[in-house]
Every structure is written in structure tokens, then in C-alpha cells.
C-alpha positions in Angstrom: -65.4 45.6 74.3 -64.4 47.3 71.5 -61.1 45.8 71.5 -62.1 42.1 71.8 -62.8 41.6 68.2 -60.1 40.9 65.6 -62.1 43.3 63.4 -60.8 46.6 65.1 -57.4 45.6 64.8 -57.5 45.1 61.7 -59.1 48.2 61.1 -56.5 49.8 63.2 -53.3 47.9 61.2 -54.4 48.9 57.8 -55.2 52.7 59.1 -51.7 52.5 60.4 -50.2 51.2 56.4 -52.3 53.7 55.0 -51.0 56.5 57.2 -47.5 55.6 57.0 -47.8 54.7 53.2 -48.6 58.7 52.9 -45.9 59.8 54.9 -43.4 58.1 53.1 -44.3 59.0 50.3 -45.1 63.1 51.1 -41.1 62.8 52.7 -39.9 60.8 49.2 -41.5 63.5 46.9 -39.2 65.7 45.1 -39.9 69.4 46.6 -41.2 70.8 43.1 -43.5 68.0 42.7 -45.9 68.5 45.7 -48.8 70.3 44.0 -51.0 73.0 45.9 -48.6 73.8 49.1 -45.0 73.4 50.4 -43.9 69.7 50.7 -43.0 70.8 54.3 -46.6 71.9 54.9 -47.9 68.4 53.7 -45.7 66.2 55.9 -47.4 68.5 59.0 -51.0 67.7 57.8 -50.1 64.1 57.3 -48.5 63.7 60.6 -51.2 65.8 62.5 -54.3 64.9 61.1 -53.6 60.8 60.6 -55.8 59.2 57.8 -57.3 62.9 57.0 -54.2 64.2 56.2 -53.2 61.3 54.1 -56.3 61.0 52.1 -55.7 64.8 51.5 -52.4 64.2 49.9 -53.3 61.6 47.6 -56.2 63.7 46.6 -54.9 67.1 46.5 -50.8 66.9 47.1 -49.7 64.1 45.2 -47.7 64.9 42.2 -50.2 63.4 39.1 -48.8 60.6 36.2 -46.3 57.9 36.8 -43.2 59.0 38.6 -40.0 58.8 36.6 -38.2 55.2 37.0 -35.2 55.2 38.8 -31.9 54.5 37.2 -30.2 51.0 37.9 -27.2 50.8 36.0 -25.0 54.3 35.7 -22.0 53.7 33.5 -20.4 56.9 35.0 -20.2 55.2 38.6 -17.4 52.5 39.1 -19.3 48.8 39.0 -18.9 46.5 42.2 -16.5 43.9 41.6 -17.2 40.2 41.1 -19.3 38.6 44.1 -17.2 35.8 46.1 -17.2 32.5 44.5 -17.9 29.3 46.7 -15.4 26.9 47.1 -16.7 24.6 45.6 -16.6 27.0 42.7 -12.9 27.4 42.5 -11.3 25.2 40.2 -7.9 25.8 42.0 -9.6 25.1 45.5 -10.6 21.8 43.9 -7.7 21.1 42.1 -5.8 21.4 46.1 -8.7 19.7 47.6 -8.7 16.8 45.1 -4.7 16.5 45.1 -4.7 16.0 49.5 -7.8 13.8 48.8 -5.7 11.4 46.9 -2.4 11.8 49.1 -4.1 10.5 52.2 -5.3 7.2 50.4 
């Protein structure tokens, strides 16, 4: 019966983001940041004790104030060349495509 009413399940689902919300973030913590124990030890009690655990590491584990930003643009690393141009974005390709255009008339 329990399981008949949509009200569970969602209950269940958001348990399930919550938990795995904590566990991603206990695994993406920098090692000196976890306060109180060993980042090892908090991915055990998050991963044993389900919502528990995770309310414990937001409470007790979680490294306190915003978290750095992370770089998007390092000038020291080489830069991705130019994305592919459409066709229809390559003056030469229209040049050609306008020139056989006119030699079929």
C-alpha cells in the first residue's frame, strides 16, 4: 500500500538527490578541506548511513564559505582552434556553389 501513492516516490527520488548530492560533493572536496575527519572516512559514513550520513556532512564535514571559482580561461594552456564553419559560411564554398549554379543555366 505504501507504494501506491505518488507521494512515496517522491519522497524516495528526492532522498535519492539528496544522498547522491552529498556524495558527490564529499568525493569532489579537496582532501584538506573536509573539516573534523579524513575525507575517506566521510565518503564511508555517506555511503553507509544514506541521508544520515549526508546531513552529517553538510552539518559537520563540509568545508565552510564559498568554494574557490574554478578557472575558465588559462593562458598557459594552448587554446582550441577555430570551431568548423558551415558551408554556407564559407565564402569560397559559395563563391564554387554560386559559379556551378550559373553554369548549369
Amino acid at each position: 500500500m505504501a507504494y501506491s501513492s505518488g507521494m512515496s516516490v517522491l519522497l524516495g527520488l528526492t532522498m535519492l538527490a539528496f544522498w547522491l548530492y552529498c556524495l558527490f560533493d564529499v568525493i569532489t572536496t579537496p582532501d584538506e578541506k573536509a573539516r573534523n575527519l579524513p575525507k575517506l572516512l566521510w565518503v564511508v559514513i555517506v555511503v553507509v548511513t544514506f541521508v544520515v550520513g549526508g546531513l552529517f556532512w553538510l552539518l559537520l564535514g563540509r568545508p565552510l564559505g564559498p568554494r574557490p571559482p574554478r578557472p575558465t580561461f588559462r593562458p598557459d594552456l594552448p587554446q582550441r582552434p577555430d570551431a568548423p564553419r558551415g558551408p554556407d559560411d564559407d565564402p569560397d564554398f559559395l563563391r564554387d556553389l554560386d559559379r556551378r549554379l550559373r553554369d548549369e543555366d
